[in-house]
C-alpha positions as protocol buffer text, in pm:
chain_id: "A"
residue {
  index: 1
  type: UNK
  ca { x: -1847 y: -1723 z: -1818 }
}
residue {
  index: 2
  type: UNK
  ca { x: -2160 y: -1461 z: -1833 }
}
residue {
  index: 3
  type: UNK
  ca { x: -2178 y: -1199 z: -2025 }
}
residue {
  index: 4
  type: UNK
  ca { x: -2159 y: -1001 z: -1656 }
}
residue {
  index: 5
  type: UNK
  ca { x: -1863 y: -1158 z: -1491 }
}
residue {
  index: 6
  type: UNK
  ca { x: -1538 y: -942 z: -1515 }
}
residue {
  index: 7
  type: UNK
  ca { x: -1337 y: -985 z: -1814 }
}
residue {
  index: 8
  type: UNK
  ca { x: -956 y: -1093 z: -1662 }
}
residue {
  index: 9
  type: UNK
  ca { x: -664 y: -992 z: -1799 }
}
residue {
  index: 10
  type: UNK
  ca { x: -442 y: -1283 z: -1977 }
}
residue {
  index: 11
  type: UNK
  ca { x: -159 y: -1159 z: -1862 }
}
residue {
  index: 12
  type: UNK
  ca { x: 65 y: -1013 z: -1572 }
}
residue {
  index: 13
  type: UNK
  ca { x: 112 y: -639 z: -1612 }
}
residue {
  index: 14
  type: UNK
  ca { x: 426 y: -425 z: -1403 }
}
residue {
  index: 15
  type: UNK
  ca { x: 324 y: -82 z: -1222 }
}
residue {
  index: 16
  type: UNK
  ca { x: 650 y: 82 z: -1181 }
}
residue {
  index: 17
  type: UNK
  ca { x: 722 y: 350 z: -923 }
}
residue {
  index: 18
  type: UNK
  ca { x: 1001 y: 565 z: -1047 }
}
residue {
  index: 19
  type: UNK
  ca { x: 1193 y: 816 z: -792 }
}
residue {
  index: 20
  type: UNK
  ca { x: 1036 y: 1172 z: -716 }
}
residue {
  index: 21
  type: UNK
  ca { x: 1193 y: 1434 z: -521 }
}
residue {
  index: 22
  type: UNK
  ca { x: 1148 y: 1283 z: -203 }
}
residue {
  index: 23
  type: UNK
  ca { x: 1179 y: 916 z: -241 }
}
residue {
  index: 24
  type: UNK
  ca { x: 1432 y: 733 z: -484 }
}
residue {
  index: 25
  type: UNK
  ca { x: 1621 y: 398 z: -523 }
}
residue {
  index: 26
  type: UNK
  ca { x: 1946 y: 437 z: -572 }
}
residue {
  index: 27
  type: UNK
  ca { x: 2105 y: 98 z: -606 }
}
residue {
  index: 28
  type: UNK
  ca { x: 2037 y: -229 z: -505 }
}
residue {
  index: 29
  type: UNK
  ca { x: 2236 y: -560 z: -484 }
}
residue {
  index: 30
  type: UNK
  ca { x: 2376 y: -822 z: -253 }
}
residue {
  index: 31
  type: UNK
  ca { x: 2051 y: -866 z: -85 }
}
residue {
  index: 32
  type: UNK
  ca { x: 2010 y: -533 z: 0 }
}
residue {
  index: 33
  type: UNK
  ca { x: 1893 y: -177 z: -135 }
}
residue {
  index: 34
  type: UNK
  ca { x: 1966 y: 155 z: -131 }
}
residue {
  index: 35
  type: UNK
  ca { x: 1720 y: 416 z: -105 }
}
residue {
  index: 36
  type: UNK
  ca { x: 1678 y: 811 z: -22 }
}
residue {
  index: 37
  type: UNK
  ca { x: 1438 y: 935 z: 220 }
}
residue {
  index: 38
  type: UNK
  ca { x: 1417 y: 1275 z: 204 }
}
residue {
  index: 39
  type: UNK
  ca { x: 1734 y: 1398 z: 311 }
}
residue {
  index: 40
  type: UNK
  ca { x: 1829 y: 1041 z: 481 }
}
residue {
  index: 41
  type: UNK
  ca { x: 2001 y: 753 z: 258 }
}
residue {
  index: 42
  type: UNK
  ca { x: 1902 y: 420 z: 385 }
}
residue {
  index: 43
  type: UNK
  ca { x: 2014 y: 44 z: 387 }
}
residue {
  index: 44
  type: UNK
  ca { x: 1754 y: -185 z: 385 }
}
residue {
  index: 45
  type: UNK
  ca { x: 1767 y: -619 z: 353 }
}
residue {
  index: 46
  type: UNK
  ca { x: 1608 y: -711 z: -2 }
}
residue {
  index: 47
  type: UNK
  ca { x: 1635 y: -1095 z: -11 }
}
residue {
  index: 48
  type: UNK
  ca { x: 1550 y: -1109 z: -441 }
}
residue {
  index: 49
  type: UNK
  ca { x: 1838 y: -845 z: -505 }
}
residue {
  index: 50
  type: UNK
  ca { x: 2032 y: -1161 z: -602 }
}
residue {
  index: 51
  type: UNK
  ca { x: 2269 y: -931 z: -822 }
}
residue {
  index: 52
  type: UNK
  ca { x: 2543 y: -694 z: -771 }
}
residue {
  index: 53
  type: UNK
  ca { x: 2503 y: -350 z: -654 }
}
residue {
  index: 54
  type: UNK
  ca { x: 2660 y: -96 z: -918 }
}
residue {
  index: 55
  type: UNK
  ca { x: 2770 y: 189 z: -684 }
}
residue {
  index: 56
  type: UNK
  ca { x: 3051 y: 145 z: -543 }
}
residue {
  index: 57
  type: UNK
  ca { x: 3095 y: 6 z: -156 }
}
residue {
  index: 58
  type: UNK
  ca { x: 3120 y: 387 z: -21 }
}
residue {
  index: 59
  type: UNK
  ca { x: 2825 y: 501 z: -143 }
}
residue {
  index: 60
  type: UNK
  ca { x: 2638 y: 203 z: 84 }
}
residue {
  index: 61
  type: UNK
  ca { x: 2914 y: 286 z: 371 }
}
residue {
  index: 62
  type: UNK
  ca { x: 2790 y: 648 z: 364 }
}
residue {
  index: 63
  type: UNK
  ca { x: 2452 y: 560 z: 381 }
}
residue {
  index: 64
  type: UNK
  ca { x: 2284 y: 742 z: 738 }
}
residue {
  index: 65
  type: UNK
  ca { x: 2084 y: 440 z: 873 }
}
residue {
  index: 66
  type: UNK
  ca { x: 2092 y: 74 z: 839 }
}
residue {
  index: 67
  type: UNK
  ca { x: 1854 y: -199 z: 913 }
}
residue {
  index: 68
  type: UNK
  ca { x: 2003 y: -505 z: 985 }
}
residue {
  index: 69
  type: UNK
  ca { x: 1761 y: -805 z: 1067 }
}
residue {
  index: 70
  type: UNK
  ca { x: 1806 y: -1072 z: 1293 }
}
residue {
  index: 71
  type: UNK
  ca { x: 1688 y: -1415 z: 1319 }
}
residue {
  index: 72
  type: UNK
  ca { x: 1654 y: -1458 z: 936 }
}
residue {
  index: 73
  type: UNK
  ca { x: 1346 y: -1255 z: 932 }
}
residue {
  index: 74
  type: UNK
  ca { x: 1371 y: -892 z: 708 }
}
residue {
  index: 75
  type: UNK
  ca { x: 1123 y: -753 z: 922 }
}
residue {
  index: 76
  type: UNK
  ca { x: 1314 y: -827 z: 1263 }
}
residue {
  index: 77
  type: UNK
  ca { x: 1581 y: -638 z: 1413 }
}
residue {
  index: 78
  type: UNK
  ca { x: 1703 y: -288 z: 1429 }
}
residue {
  index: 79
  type: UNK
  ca { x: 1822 y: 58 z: 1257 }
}
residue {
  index: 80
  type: UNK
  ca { x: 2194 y: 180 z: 1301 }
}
residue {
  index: 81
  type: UNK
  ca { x: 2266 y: 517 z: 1264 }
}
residue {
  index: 82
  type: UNK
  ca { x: 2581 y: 692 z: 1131 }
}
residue {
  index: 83
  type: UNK
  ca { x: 2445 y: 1009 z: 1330 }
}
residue {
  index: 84
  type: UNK
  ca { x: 2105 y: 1009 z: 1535 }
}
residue {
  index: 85
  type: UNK
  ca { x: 1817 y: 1122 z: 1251 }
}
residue {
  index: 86
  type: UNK
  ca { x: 1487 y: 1293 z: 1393 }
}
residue {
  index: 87
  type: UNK
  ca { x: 1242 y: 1124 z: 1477 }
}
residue {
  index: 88
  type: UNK
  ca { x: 971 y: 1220 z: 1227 }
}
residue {
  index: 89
  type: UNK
  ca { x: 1071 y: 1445 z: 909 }
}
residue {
  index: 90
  type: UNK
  ca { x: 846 y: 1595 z: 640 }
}
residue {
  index: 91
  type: UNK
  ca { x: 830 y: 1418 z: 285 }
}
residue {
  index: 92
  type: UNK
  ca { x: 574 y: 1491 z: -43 }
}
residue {
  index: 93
  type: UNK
  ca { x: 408 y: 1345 z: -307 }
}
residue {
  index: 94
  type: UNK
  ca { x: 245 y: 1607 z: -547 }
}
residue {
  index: 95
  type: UNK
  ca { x: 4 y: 1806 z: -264 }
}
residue {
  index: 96
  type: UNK
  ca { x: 24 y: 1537 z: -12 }
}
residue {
  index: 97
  type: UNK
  ca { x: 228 y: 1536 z: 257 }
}
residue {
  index: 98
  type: UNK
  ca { x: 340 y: 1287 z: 579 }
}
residue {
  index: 99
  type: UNK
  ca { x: 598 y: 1198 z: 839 }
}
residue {
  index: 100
  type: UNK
  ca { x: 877 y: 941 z: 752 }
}
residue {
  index: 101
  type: UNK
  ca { x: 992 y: 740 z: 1073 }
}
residue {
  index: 102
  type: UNK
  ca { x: 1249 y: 463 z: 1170 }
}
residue {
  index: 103
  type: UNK
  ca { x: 1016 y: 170 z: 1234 }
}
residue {
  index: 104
  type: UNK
  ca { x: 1085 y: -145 z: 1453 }
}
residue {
  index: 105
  type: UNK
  ca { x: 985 y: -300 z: 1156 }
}
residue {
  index: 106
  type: UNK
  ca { x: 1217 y: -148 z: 894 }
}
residue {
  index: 107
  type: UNK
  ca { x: 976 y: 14 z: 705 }
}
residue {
  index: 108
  type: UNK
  ca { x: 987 y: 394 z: 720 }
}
residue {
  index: 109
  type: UNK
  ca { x: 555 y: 487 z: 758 }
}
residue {
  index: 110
  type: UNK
  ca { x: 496 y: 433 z: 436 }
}
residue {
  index: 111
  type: UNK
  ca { x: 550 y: 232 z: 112 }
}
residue {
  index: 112
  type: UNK
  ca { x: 688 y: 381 z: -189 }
}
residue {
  index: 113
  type: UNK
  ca { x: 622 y: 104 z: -449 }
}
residue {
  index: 114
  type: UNK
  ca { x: 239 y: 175 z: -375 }
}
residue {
  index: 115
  type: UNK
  ca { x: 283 y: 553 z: -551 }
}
residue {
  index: 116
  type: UNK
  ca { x: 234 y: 351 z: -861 }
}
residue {
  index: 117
  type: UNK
  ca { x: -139 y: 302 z: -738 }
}
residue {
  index: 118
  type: UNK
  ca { x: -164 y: 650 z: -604 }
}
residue {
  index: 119
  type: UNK
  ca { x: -133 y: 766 z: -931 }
}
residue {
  index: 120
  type: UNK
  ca { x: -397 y: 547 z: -1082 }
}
residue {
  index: 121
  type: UNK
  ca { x: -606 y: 663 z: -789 }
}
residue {
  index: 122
  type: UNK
  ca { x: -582 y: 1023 z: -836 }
}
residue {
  index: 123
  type: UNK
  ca { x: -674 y: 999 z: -1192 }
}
residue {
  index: 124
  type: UNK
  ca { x: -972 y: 759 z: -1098 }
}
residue {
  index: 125
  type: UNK
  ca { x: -1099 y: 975 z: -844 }
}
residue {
  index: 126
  type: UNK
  ca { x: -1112 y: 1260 z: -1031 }
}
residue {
  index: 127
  type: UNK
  ca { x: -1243 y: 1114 z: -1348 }
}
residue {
  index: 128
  type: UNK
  ca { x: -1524 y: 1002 z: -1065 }
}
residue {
  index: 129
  type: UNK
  ca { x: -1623 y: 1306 z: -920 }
}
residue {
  index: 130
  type: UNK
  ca { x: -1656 y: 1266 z: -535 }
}
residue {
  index: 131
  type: UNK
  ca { x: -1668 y: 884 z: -517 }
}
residue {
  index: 132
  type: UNK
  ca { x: -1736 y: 735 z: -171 }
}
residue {
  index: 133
  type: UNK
  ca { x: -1437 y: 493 z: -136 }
}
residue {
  index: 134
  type: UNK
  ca { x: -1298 y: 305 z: 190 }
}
residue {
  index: 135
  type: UNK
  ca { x: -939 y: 235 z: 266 }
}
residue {
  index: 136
  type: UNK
  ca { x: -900 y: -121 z: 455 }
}
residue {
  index: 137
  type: UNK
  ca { x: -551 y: -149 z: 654 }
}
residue {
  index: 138
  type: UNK
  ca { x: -487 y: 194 z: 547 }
}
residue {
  index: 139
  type: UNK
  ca { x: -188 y: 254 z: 726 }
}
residue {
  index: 140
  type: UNK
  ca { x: -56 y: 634 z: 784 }
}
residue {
  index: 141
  type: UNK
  ca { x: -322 y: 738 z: 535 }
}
residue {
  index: 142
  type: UNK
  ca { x: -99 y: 830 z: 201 }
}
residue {
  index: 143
  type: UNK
  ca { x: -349 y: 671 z: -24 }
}
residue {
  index: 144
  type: UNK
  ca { x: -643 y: 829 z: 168 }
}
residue {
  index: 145
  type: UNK
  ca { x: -476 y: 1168 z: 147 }
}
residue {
  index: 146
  type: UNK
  ca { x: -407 y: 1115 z: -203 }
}
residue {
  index: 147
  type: UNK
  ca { x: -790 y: 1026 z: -292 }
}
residue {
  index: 148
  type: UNK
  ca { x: -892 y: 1344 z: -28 }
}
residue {
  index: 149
  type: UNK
  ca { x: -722 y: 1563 z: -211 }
}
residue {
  index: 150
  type: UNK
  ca { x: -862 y: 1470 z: -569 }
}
residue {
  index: 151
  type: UNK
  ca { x: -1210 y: 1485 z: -420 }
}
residue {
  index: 152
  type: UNK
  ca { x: -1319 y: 1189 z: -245 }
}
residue {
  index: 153
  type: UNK
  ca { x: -1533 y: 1101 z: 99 }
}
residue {
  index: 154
  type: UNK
  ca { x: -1323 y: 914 z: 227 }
}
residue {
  index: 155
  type: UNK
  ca { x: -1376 y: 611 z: 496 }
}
residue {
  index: 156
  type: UNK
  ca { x: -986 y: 512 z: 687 }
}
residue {
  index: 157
  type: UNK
  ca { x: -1008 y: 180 z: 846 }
}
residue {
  index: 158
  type: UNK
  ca { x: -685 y: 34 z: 1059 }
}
residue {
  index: 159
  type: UNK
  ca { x: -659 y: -139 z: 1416 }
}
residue {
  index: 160
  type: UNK
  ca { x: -381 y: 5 z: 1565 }
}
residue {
  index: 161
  type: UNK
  ca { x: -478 y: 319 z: 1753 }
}
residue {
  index: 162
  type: UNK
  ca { x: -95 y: 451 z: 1658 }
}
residue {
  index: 163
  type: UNK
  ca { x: -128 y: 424 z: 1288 }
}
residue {
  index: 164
  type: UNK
  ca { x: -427 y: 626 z: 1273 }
}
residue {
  index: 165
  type: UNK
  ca { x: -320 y: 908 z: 1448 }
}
residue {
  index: 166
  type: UNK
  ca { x: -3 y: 933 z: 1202 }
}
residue {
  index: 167
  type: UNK
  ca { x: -251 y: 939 z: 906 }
}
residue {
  index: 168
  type: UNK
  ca { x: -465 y: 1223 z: 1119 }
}
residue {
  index: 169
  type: UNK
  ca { x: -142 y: 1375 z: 1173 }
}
residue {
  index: 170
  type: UNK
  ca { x: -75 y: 1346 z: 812 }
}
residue {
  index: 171
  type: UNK
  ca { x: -380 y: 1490 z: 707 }
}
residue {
  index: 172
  type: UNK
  ca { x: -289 y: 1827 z: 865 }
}
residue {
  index: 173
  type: UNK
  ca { x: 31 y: 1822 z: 766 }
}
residue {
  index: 174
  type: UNK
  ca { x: -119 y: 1844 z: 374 }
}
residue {
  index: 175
  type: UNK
  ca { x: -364 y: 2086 z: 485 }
}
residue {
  index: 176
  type: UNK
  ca { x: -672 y: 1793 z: 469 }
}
residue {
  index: 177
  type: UNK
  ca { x: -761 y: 1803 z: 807 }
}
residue {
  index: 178
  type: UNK
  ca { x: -1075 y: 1961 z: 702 }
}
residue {
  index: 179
  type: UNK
  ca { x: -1112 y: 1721 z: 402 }
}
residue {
  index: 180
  type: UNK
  ca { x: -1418 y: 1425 z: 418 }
}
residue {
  index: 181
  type: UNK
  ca { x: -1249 y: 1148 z: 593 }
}
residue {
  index: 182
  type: UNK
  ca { x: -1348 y: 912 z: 873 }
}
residue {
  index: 183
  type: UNK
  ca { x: -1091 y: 805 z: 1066 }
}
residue {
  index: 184
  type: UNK
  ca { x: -1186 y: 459 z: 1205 }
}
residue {
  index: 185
  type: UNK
  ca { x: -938 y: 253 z: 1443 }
}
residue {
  index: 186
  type: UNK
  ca { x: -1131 y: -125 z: 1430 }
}
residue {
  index: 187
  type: UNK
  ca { x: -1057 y: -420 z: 1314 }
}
residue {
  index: 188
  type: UNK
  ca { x: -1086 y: -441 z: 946 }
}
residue {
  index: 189
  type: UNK
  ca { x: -1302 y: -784 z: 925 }
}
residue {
  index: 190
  type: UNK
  ca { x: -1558 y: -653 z: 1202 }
}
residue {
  index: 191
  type: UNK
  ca { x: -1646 y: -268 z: 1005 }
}
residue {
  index: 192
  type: UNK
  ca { x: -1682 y: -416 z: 684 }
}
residue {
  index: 193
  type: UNK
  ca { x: -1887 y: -731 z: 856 }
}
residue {
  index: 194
  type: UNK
  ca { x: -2122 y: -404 z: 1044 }
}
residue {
  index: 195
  type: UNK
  ca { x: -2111 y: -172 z: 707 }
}
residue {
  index: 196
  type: UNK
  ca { x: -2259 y: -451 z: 473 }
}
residue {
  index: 197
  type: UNK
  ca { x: -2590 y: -506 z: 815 }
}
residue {
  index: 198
  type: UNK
  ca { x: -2630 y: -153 z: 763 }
}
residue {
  index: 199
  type: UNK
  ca { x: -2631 y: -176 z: 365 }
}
residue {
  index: 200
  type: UNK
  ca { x: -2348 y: 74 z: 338 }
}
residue {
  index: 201
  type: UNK
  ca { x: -2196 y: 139 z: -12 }
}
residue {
  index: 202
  type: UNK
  ca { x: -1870 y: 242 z: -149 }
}
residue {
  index: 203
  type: UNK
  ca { x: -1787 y: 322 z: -492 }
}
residue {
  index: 204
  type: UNK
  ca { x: -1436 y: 224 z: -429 }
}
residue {
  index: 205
  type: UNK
  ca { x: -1289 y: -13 z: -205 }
}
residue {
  index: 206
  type: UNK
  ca { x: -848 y: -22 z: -124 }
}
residue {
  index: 207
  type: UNK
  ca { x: -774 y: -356 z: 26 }
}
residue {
  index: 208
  type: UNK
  ca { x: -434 y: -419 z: 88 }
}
residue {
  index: 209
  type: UNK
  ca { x: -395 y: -652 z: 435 }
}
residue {
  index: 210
  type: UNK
  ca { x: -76 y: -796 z: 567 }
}
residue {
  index: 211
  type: UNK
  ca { x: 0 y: -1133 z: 589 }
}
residue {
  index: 212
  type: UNK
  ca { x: -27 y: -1154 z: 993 }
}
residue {
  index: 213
  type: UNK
  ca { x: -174 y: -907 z: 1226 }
}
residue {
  index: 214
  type: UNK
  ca { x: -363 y: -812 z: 1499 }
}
residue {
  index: 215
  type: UNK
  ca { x: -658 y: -634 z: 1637 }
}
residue {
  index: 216
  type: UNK
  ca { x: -764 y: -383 z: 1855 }
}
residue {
  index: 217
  type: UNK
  ca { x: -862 y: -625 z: 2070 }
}
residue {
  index: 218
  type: UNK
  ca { x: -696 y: -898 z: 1984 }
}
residue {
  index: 219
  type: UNK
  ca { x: -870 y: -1077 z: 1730 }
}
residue {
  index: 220
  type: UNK
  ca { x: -567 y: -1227 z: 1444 }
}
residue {
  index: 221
  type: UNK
  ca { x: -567 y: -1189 z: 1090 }
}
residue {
  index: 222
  type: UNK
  ca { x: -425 y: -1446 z: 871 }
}
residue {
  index: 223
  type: UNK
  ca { x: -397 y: -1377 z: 492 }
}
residue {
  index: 224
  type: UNK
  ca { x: -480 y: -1693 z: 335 }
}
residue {
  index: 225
  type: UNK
  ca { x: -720 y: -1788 z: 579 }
}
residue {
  index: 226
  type: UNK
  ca { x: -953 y: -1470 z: 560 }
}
residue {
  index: 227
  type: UNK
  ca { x: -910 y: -1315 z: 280 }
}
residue {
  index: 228
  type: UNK
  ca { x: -1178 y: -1493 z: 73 }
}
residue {
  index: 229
  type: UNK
  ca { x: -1419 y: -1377 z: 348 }
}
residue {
  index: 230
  type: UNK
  ca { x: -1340 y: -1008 z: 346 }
}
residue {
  index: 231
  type: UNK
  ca { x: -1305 y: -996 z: -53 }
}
residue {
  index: 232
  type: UNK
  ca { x: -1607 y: -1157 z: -57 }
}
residue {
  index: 233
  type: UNK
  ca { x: -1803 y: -908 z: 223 }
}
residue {
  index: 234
  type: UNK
  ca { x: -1590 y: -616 z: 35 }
}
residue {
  index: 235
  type: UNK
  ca { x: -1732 y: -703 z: -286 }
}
residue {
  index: 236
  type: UNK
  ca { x: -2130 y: -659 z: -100 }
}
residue {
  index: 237
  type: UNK
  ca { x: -2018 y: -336 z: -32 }
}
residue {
  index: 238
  type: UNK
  ca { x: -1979 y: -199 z: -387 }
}
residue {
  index: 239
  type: UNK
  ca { x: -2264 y: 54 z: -485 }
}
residue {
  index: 240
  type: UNK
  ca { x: -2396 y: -4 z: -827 }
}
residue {
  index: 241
  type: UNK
  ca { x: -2216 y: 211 z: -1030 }
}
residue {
  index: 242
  type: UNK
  ca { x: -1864 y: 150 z: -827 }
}
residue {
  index: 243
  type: UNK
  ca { x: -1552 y: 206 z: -980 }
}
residue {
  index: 244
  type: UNK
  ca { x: -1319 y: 40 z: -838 }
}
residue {
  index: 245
  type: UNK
  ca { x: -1165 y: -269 z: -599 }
}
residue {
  index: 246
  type: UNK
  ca { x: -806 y: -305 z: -552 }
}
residue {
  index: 247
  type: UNK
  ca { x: -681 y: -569 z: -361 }
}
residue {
  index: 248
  type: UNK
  ca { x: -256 y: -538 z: -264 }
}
residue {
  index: 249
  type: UNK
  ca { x: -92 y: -823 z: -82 }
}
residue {
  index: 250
  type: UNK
  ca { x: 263 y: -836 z: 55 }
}
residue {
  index: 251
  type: UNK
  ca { x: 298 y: -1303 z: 93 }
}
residue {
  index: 252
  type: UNK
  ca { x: 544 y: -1447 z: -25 }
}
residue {
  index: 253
  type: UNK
  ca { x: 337 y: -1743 z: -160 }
}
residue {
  index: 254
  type: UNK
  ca { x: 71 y: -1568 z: -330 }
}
residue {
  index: 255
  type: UNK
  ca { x: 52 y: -1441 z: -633 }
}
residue {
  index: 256
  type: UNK
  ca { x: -162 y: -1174 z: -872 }
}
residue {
  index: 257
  type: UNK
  ca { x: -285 y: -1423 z: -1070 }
}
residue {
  index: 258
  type: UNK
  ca { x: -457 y: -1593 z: -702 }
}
residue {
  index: 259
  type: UNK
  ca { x: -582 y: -1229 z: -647 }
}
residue {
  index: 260
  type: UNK
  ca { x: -729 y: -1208 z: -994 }
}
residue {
  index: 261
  type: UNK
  ca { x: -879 y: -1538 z: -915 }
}
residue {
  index: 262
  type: UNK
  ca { x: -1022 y: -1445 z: -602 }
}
residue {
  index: 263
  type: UNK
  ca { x: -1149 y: -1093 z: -707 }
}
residue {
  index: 264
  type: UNK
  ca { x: -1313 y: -1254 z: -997 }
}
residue {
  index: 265
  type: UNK
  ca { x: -1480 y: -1527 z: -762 }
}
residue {
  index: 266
  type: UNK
  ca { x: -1619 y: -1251 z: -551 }
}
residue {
  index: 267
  type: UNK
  ca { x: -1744 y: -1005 z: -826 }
}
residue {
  index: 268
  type: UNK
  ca { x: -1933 y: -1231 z: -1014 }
}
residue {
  index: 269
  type: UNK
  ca { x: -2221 y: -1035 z: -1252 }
}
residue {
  index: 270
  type: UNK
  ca { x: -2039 y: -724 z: -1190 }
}
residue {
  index: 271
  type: UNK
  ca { x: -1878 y: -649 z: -1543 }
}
residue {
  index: 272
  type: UNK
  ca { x: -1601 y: -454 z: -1548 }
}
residue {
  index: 273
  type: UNK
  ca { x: -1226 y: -575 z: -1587 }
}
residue {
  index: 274
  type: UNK
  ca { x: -960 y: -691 z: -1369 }
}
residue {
  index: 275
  type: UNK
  ca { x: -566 y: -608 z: -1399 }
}
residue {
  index: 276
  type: UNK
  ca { x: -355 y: -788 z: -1196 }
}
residue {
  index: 277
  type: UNK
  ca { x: 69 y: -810 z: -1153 }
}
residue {
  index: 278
  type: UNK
  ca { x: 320 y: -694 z: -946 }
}
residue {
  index: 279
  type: UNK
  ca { x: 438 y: -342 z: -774 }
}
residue {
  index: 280
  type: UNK
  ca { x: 827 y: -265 z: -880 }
}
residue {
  index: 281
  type: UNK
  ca { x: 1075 y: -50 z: -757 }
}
residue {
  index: 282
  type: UNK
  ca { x: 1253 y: 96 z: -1050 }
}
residue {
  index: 283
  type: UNK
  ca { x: 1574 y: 206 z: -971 }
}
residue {
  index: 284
  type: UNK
  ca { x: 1772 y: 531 z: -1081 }
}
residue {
  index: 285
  type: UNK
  ca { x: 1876 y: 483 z: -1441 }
}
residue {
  index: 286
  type: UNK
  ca { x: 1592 y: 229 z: -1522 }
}
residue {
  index: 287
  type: UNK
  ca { x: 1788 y: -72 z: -1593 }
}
residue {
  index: 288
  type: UNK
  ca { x: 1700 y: -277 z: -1229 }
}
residue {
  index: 289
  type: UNK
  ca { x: 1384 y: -333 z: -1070 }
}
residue {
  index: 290
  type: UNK
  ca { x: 1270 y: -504 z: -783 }
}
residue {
  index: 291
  type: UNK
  ca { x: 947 y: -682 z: -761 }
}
residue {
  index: 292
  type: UNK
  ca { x: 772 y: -571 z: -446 }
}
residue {
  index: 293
  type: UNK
  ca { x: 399 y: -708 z: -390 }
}
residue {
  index: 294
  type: UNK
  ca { x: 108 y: -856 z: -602 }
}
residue {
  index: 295
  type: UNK
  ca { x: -210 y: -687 z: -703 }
}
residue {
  index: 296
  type: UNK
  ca { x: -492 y: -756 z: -826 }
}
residue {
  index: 297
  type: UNK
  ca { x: -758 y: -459 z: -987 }
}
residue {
  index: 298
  type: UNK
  ca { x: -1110 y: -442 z: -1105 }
}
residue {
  index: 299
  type: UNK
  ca { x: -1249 y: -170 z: -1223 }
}
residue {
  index: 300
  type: UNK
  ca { x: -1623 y: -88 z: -1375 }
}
């Protein structure tokens, strides 16, 4: 190893989300967790929940919508509701603010566990200055909002057309409409393949694809297949005194040690360290937590 490659971790480290006022855990258990949404209590499948919940069976009968999947697949199937919710409803974290929504995909816009990174965002942002960061796959724009509002230009990246114009919506929601942020809807591979012809730079990159997807235009994403690539073009991207790369991923058969590998393949000569573990729920009372994705972190 050179004196410039990134120092990596030895081992695993756990960023915990805890509840806040609009988002908490309540139980978990049976292959299946409880959360709160606002004013809506949820049932969602959890297939690691391999324990038993500690509420008792009313509290999960009470519950106002349930996702039950079908064909063996979590992310498959549909929501029953005790009594029909609205169809978008206002939620917070610290200044930011967005819609949650019943998904066909059982996700609600957004993904808690990742407030553990928003925090280490806000504080890295600020500590920055105005940092010129880029958010890859970026969703309904919590983590852009999040880095907006501490002070950073802000580049939002996602193919589908509908996504983006929930993080616009979002975005004047918190009162960031007016905020530095370009909101691109493109396929992910081709604007980082364009930015890096144009020597673009970034001194922070969020990277956090799924594990299948698709375009604009059709073009498919496959996680193990082309994520080396876009780490790798991501990594051309940082300017020289760049702060930051995260890389988030959601497979089943990765891990953050792989993403530590990769991240450390890619920013060779950079410096800097890399951090890399797991995103956990932690549930109310801090005695259970469920292990939600992998990460993997440099930083300069």
């Amino acid at each position: 190893m050179s004196a410039r490659d990134p120092v990596v971790a030895e081992a695993p480290g756990v960023m915990r989300t805890r509840g806040w006022a609009d988002y908490a855990l309540l139980d978990s258990g049976g292959g299946r967790k409880l959360e709160r949404y606002g004013p809506y209590r949820v049932v969602r499948p959890e297939p690691q929940c391999l324990w038993s919940p500690t509420l008792p069976a009313r509290a999960w009968d009470e519950a106002d919508a349930v996702f039950d999947p079908t064909n063996d697949d979590e992310d498959a199937g549909r929501w029953r509701f005790r009594e029909r919710p609205a169809d978008a409803w206002p939620l917070a974290y610290g200044e930011v603010k967005f819609k949650g929504r019943f998904t066909a995909f059982r996700h609600l816009a957004f993904f808690p566990e990742q407030a553990a990174n928003w925090e280490w965002l806000d504080a890295r942002v600020r500590q920055a200055g105005q940092p010129k960061v880029l958010n890859l796959f970026g969703y309904t724009g919590v983590a852009s909002l999040v880095m907006a509002a501490a002070g950073a230009h802000v580049t939002h990246v996602d193919a589908s057309k509908k996504a983006v114009a929930m993080a616009r919506e979002n975005a004047e929601l918190s009162g960031l409409a007016e905020r530095p942020i370009r909101w691109i809807t493109e396929d992910a591979r081709k604007y980082v393949a364009r930015e890096v012809r144009r020597g673009s730079k970034y001194d922070g990159i969020i990277l956090d694809p799924p594990k299948y997807g698709r375009g604009p235009t059709g073009e498919v994403w496959r996680l193990f297949e082309d994520l080396p690539e876009l780490a790798g073009l991501c990594a051309e991207l940082l300017s020289e005194n760049a702060q930051f790369l995260i890389l988030n991923a959601y497979a089943e058969r990765i891990s953050g040690a792989a993403l530590a590998g990769l991240l450390a393949d890619k920013l060779k000569g950079r410096g800097g360290a890399i951090e890399w573990g797991e995103l956990a729920l932690v549930q109310d009372g801090g005695q259970r937590q469920i292990g939600m994705s992998f990460y993997a972190r440099w930083s300069s």
